[in-house]
C-alpha positions as CSV (number, residue, x, y, z in Angstrom):
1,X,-7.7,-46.6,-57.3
2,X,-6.7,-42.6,-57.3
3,X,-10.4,-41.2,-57.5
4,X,-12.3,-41.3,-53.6
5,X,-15.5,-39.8,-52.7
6,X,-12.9,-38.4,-49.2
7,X,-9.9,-37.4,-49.2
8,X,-8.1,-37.6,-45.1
9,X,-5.1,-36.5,-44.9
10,X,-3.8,-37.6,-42.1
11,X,-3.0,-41.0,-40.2
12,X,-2.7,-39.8,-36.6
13,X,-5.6,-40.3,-34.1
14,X,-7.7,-37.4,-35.6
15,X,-7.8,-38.5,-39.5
16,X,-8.1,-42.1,-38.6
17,X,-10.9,-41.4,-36.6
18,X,-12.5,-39.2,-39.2
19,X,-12.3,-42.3,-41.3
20,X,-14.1,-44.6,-39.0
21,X,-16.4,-41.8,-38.4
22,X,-17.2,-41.0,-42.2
23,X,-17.9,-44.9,-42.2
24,X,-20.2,-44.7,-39.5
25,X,-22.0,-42.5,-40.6
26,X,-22.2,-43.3,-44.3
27,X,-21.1,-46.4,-45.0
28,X,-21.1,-46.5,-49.2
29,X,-18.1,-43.8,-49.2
30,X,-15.1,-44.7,-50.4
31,X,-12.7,-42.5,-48.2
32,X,-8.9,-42.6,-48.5
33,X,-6.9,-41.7,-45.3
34,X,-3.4,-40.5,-46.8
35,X,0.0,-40.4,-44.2
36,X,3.4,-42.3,-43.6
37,X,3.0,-45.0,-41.9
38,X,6.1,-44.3,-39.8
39,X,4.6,-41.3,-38.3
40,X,7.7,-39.7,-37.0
41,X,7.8,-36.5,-35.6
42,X,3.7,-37.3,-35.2
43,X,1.9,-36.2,-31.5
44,X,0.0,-39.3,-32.0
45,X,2.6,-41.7,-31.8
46,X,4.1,-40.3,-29.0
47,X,1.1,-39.3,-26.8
48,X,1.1,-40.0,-23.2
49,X,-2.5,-40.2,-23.7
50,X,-4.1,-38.8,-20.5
51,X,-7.8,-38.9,-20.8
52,X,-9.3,-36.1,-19.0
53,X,-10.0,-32.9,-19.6
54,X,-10.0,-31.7,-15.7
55,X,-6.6,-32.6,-15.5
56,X,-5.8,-30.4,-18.3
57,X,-7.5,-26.7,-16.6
58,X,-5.5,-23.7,-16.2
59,X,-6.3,-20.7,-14.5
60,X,-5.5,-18.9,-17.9
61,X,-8.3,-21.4,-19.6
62,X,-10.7,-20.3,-16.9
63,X,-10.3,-16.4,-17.4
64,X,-11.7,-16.0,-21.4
65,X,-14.6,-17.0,-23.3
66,X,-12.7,-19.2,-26.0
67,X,-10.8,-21.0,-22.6
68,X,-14.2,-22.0,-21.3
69,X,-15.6,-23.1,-24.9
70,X,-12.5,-25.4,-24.8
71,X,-13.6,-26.6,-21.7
72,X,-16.5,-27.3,-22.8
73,X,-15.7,-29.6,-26.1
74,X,-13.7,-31.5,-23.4
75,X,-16.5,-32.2,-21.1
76,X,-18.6,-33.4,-24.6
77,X,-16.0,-35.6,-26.0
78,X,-15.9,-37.6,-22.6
79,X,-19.4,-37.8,-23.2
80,X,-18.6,-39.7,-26.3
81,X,-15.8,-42.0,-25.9
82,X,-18.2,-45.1,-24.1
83,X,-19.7,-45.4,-26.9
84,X,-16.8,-44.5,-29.4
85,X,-14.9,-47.3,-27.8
86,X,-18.1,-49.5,-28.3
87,X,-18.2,-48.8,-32.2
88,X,-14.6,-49.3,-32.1
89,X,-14.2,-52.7,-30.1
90,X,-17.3,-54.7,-32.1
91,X,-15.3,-55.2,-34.8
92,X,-12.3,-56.3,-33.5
93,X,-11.4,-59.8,-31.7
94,X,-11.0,-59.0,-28.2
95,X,-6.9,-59.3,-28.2
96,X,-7.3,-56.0,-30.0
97,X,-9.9,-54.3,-28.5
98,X,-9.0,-50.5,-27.0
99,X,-9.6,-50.2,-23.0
100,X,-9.6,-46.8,-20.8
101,X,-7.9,-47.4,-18.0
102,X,-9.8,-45.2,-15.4
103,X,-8.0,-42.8,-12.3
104,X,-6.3,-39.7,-12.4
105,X,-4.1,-37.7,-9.1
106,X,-3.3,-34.9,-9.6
107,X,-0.6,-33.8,-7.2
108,X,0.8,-30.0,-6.1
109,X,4.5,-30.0,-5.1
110,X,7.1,-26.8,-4.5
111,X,9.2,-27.7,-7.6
112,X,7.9,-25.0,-9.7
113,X,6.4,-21.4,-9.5
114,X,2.8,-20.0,-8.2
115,X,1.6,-21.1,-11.6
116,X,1.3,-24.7,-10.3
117,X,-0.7,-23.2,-7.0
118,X,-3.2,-21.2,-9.2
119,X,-3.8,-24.2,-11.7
120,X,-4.4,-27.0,-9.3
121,X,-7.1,-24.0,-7.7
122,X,-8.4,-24.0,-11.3
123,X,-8.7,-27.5,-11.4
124,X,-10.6,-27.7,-8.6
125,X,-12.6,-24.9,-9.5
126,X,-13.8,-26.5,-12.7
127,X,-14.5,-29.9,-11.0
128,X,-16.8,-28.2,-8.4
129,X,-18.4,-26.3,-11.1
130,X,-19.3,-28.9,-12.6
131,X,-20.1,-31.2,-10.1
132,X,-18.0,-33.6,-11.1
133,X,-16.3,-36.5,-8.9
134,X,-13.3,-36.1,-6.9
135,X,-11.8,-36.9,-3.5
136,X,-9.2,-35.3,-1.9
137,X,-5.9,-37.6,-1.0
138,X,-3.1,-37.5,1.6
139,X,-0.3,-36.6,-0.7
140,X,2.1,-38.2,1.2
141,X,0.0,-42.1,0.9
142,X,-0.4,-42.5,-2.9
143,X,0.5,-45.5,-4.5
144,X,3.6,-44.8,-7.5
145,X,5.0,-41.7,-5.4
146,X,7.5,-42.1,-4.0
147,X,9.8,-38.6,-4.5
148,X,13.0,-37.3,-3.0
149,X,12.4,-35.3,0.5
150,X,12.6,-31.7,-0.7
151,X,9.9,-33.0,-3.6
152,X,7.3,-34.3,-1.7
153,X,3.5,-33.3,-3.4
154,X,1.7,-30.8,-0.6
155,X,-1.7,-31.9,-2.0
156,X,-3.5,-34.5,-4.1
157,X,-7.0,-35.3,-6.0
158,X,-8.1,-38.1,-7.4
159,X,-10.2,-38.2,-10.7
160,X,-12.2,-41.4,-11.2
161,X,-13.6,-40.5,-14.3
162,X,-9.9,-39.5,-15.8
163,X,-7.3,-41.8,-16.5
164,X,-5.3,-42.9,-19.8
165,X,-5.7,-45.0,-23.0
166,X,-2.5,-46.7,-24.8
167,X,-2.4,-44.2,-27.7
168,X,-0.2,-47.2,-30.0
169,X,-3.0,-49.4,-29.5
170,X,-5.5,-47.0,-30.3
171,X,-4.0,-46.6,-33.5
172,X,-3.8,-50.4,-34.0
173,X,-6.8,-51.0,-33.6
174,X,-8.3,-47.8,-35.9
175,X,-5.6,-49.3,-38.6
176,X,-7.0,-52.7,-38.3
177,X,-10.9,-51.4,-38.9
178,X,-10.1,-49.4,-42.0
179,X,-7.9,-52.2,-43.3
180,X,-11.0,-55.0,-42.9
181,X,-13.3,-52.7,-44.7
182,X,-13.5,-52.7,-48.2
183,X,-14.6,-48.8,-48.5
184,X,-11.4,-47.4,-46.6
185,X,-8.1,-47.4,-48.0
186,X,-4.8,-46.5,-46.4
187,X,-2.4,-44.7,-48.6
188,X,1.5,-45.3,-47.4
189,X,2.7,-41.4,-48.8
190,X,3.3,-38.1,-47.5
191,X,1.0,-34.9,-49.1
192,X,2.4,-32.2,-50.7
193,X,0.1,-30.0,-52.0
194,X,-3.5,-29.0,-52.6
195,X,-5.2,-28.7,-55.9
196,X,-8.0,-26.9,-56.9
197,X,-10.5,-27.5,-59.9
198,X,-13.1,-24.6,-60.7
199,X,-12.5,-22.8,-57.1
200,X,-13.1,-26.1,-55.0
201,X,-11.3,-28.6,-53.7
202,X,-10.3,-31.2,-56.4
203,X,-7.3,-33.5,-55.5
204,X,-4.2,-33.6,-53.3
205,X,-0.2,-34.4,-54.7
206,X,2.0,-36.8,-52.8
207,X,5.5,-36.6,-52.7
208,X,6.0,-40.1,-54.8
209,X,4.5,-38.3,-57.8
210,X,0.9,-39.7,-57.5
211,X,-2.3,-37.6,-57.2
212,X,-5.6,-38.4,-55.4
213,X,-8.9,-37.1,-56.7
214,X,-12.0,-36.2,-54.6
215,X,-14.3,-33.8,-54.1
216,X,-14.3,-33.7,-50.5
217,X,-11.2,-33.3,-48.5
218,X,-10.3,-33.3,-44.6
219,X,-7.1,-31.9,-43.7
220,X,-5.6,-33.5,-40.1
221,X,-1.8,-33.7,-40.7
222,X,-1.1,-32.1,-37.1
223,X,1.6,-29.8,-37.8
224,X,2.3,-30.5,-41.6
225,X,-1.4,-29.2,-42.1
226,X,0.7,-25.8,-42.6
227,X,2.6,-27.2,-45.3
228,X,-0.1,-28.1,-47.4
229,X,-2.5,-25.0,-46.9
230,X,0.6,-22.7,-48.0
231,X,0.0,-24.3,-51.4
232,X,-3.0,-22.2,-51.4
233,X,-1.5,-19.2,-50.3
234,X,-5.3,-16.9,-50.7
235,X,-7.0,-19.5,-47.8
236,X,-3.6,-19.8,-45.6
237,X,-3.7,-16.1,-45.5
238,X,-7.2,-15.9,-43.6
239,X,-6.2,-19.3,-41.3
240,X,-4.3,-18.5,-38.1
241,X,-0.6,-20.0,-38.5
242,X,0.4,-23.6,-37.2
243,X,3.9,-23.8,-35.1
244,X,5.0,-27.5,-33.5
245,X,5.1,-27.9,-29.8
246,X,7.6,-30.4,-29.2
247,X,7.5,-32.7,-26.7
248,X,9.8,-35.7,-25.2
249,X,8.9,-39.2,-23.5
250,X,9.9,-41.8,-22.5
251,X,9.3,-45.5,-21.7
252,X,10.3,-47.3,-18.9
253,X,10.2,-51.2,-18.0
254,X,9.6,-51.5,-14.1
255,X,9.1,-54.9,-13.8
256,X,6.4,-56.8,-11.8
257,X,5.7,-53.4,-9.9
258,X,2.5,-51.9,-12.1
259,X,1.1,-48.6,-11.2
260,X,-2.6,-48.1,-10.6
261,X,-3.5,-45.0,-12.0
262,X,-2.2,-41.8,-13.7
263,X,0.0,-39.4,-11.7
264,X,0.6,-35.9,-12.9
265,X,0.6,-32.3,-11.5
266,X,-1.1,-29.4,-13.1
267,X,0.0,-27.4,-16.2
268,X,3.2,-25.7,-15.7
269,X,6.4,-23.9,-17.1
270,X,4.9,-24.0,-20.7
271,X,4.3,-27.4,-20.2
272,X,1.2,-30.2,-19.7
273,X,3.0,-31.4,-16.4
274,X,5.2,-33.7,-15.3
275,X,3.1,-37.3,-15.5
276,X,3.6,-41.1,-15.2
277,X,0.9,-43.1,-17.4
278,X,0.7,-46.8,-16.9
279,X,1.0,-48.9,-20.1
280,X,0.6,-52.1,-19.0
281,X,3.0,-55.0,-18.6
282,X,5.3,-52.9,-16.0
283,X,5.1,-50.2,-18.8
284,X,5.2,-47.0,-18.1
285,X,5.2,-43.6,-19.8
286,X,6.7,-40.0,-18.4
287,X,6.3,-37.0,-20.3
288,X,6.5,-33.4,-19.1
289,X,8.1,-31.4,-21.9
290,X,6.9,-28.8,-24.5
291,X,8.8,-26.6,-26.8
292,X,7.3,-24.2,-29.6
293,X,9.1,-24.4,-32.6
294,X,8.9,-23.1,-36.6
295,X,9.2,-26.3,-37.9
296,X,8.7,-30.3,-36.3
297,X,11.6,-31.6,-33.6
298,X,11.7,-35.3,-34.8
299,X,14.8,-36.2,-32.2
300,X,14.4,-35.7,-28.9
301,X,17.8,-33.5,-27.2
302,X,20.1,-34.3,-24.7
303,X,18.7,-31.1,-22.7
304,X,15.2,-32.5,-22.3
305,X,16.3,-36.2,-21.6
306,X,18.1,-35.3,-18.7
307,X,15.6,-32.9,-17.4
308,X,12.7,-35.9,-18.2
309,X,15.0,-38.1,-16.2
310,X,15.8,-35.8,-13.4
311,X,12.0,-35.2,-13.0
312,X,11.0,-38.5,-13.0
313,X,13.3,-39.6,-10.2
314,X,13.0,-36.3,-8.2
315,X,9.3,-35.9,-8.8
316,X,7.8,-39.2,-9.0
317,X,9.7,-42.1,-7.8
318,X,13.1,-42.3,-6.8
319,X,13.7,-46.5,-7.1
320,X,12.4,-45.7,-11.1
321,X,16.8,-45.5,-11.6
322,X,16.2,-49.4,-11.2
323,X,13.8,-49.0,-13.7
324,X,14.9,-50.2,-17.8
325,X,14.9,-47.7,-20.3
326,X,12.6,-49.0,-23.3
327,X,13.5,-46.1,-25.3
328,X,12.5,-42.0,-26.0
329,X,9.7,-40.9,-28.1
330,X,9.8,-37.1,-29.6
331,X,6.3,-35.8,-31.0
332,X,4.7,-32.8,-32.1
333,X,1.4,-31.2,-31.1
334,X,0.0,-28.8,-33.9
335,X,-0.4,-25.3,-31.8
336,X,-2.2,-22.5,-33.8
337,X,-0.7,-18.7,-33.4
338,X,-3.4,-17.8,-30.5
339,X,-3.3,-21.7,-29.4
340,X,-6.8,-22.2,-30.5
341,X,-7.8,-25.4,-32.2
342,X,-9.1,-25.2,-36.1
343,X,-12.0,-27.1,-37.0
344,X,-14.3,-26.9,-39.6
345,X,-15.2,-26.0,-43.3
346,X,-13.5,-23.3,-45.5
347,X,-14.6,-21.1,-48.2
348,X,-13.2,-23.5,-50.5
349,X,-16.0,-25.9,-51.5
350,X,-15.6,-29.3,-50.2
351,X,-12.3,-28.6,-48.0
352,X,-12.6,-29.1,-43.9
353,X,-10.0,-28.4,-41.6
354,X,-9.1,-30.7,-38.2
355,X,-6.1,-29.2,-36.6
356,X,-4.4,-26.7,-34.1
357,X,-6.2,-28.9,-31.6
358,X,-2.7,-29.1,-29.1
359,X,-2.4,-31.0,-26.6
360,X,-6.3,-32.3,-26.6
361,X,-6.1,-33.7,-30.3
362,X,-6.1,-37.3,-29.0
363,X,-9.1,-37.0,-26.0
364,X,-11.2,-34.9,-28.3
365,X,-11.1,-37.1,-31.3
366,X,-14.7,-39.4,-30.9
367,X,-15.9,-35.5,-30.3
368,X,-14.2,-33.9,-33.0
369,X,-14.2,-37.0,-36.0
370,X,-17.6,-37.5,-35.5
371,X,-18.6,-33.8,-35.8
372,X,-16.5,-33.5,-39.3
373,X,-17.9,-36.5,-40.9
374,X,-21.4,-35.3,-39.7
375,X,-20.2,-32.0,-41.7
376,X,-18.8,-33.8,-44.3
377,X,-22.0,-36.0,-45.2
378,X,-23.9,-32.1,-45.2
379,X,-25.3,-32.6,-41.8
380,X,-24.9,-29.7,-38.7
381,X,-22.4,-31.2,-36.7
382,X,-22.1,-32.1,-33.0
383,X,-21.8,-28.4,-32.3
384,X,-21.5,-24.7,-33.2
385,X,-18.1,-24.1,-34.9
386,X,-16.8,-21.9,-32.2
387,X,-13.0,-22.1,-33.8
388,X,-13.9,-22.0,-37.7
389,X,-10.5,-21.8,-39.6
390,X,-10.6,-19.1,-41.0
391,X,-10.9,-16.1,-38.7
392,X,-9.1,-13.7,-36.7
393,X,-6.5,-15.2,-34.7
394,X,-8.6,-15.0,-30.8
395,X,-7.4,-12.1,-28.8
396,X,-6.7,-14.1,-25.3
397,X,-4.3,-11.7,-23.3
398,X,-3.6,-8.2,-23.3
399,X,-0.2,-7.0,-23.3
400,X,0.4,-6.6,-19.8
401,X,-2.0,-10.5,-18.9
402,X,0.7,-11.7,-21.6
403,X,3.8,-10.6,-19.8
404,X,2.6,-11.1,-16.6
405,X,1.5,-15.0,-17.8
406,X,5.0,-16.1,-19.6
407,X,6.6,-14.1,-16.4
408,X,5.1,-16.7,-14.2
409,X,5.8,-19.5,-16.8
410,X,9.9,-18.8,-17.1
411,X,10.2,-18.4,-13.3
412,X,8.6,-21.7,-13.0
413,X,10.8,-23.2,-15.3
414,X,13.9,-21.9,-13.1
415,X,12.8,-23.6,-10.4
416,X,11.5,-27.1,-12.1
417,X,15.4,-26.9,-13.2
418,X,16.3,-27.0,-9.8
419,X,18.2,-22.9,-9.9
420,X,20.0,-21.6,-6.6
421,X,19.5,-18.7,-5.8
422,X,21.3,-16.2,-2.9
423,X,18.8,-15.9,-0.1
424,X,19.7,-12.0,0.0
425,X,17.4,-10.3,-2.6
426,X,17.7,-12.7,-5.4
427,X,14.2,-13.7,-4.8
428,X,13.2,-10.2,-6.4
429,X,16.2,-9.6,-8.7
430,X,15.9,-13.0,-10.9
431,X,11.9,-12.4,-11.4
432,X,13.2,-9.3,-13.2
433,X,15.6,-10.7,-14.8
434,X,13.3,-12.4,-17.1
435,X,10.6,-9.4,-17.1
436,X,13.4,-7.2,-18.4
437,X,14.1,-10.0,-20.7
438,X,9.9,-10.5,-21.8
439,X,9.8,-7.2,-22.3
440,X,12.2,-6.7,-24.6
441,X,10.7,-9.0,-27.2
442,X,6.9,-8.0,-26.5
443,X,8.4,-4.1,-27.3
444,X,10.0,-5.4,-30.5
445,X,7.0,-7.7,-31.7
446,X,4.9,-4.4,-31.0
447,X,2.0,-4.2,-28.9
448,X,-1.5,-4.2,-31.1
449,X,-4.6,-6.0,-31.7
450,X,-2.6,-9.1,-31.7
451,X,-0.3,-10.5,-28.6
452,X,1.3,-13.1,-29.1
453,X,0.8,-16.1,-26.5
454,X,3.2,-16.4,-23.8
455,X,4.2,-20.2,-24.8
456,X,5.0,-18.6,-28.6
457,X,8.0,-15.9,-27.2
458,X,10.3,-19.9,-27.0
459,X,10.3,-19.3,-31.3
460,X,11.1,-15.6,-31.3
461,X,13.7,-15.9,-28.2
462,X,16.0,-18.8,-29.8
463,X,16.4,-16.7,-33.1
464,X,15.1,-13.4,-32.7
465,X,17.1,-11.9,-35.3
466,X,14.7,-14.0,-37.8
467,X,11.7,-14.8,-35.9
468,X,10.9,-10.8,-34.4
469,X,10.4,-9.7,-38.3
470,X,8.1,-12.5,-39.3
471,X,5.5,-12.1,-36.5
472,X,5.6,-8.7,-37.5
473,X,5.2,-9.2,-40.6
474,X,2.7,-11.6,-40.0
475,X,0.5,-9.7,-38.0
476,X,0.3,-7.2,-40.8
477,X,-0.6,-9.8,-43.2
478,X,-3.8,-10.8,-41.1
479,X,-4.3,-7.5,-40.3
480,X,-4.4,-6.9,-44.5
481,X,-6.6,-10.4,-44.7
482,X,-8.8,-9.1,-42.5
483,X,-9.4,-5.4,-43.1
């Protein structure tokens, strides 16, 4: 069958749960949910899976309107997952049913910038705005921590209502619903293009020469949702840009020594933190990396594997070199140009967008499906479409917030790599280093009503030659879209 009343493309978290969603909600629609079944190069696949959005606050988030609505669609979607999990788990035997596994510390230590300091402040900020459960630890008694002397954690909170969720099994068990249902139909093939019948949506090519037919589409390929809205180069236009953020893991086998909960320090050097998420089994999965990049890593580089490794035993626990390597996992989280998530309809009849949503795509997703097959069916949604796709890209720095921001980031990195510096006056000369350096490429990017965010400068400093004239050039195209 090649005609579908839905169209998902996508396989990760978000268009699988779209599909169970669309069912949910209506269950007579025959919905088709279109990706590789290999997933590589997917954020899905490789997500560490922390399930929180507390964990996740930056002082940056706190500052602007749009960080705060973020915020917000966090606090919803953890709302939602009880009874997500529920909808999920009753139609499953119980040797596939999903489980959160509840705790969260979040730990402080010296080996990185102030950036750590003002996030972790952040995070408690948010928590005591919102009332929300925590208790403060002794850093230095915390089960799973175990780091080197001149890395031990300063200060500690635990989260009960954060924690993790195996993202593999997630997907498993998503698979296995739409595969027992006779109305969803999983399509092994990789989308190419976008077609168009009359001015709406009418059918989407696949690389193996096939087409699907439907008059309702949902696009949530992460960060090959690009790809297929440059076939329709008029809506692209007016749809703030997707880049990849790359990320490495990797999974260890400890052996009968299990960790209890989810360690992980705040948001730092461009980064979601270093964290260790317990998989089960002696499992255990440590992430801290994130790249921008044009186009998807889908190998994982010798750089971030020994930086992962030295963090790991540094940071977190130094018998883990006892530990068995399981293997390395490379993803990539779709990151809009003002790292603001897209969701919602276009002005092409029957076409929704689900993507740009980062490093939340995963927690969000009971939130975030739900609300798009609410849309889909012609219903108001879960909540007002604060990031419709097509828009302005959201102004969230100024030029001198944006320098001073991916200051504090790069001198964070510099000391998560471990850097030596002279103790005579090097502790003002190397910050200025990398301002002289910061402000070279804000000057030749050009200073406007768009500033591009401080985690973006990584594309436009490893090939600047390239990558200064297309954000320009870019910026003048939205500037033309939007005039």
């Amino acid at each position: 069958m090649t005609n579908f009343d839905v169209v998902v493309v996508g396989n990760g978290v978000l268009g699988m749960a779209t599909a169970h969603a669309l069912q949910l909600r209506s269950p007579q629609l025959r919905v088709a949910v279109v990706g590789p079944q290999a997933r590589n190069g997917a954020a899905s696949a490789a997500a560490g899976a922390m399930m929180g959005c507390y964990g996740e606050v930056t002082a940056q988030l706190l500052r602007t309107e749009a960080g705060r609505a973020k915020l917000a669609k966090g606090l919803h979607a953890a709302r939602c997952w009880p009874d997500w999990l529920g909808s999920i788990n009753e139609a499953l035997p119980e040797a596939e049913r999903v489980s959160i596994r509840p705790g969260t510390v979040v730990f402080s230590n010296s080996k990185s910038g102030t950036i750590e300091d003002e996030n972790y402040a952040a995070i408690l900020q948010a928590l005591q705005e919102n009332d929300e459960a925590y208790e403060t630890l002794d850093p230095n008694r915390i089960d799973g921590l175990n780091p080197a002397d001149d890395c031990r954690p300063s200060r500690a909170l635990y989260l009960p209502n954060e924690g993790s969720i195996d993202a593999a099994r997630l997907l498993q068990a998503l698979t296995s619903l739409i595969e027992r249902s006779p109305q969803l139909t999983l399509i092994d093939a990789t989308a190419t293009g976008l077609e168009l019948g009359n001015g709406r949506i009418d059918g989407v090519r696949l690389a193996d020469g096939r087409r699907l037919s439907a008059p309702r589409m949902v696009l949530a390929a992460g960060v090959w949702t690009q790809t297929l809205l440059d076939s329709l180069p008029e809506l692209a236009r007016r749809i703030p840009r997707l880049f990849c953020g790359g990320g490495t893991s990797l999974l260890l086998d400890t052996g009968p020594r299990e960790q209890a909960h989810v360690l992980r320090t705040p948001n730092r050097a461009f980064a979601c933190g270093l964290h260790a998420v317990p998989r089960g089994g002696g499992r255990l999965y440590v992430g801290a990396t994130n790249t921008l990049f044009a186009q998807p890593m889908l190998r994982t580089s010798p750089a971030d594997m020994f930086f992962l490794l030295e963090c790991a035993l540094d940071q977190l626990d130094q018998d883990l070199c006892a530990a068995q390597l399981v293997g390395w996992q490379a993803g990539n989280r779709p990151v809009a140009v003002d790292t603001c998530p897209l969701i919602g309809p276009t002005s092409v009849e029957g076409l929704w967008l689900l993507a740009g949503t980062y490093r939340d795509g995963l927690f969000l997703s009971p939130l975030l499906a739900q609300h798009i097959a609410d849309r889909v069916c012609g219903g108001d949604g879960l909540f007002a479409e604060t990031f419709a796709p097509e828009r302005r890209p959201i102004r969230l720095y100024t030029p001198q917030s944006a320098r001073a921001e991916a200051l504090k980031h790069y001198v964070a990195m510099g000391a998560e790599h471990s850097i030596r510096l002279p103790r005579v006056g090097w502790h003002q000369a190397f910050p200025r280093f990398y301002e002289q350096m910061l402000d070279g490429l804000y000057d030749e990017l050009g200073e406007d009503e768009y500033v591009l965010a401080p985690e973006l400068l990584a594309i436009v400093a490893a090939d600047r030659k390239r990558m200064v004239p297309f954000f320009r050039d870019y910026f003048a195209q939205v500037r033309q879209a939007w005039a």
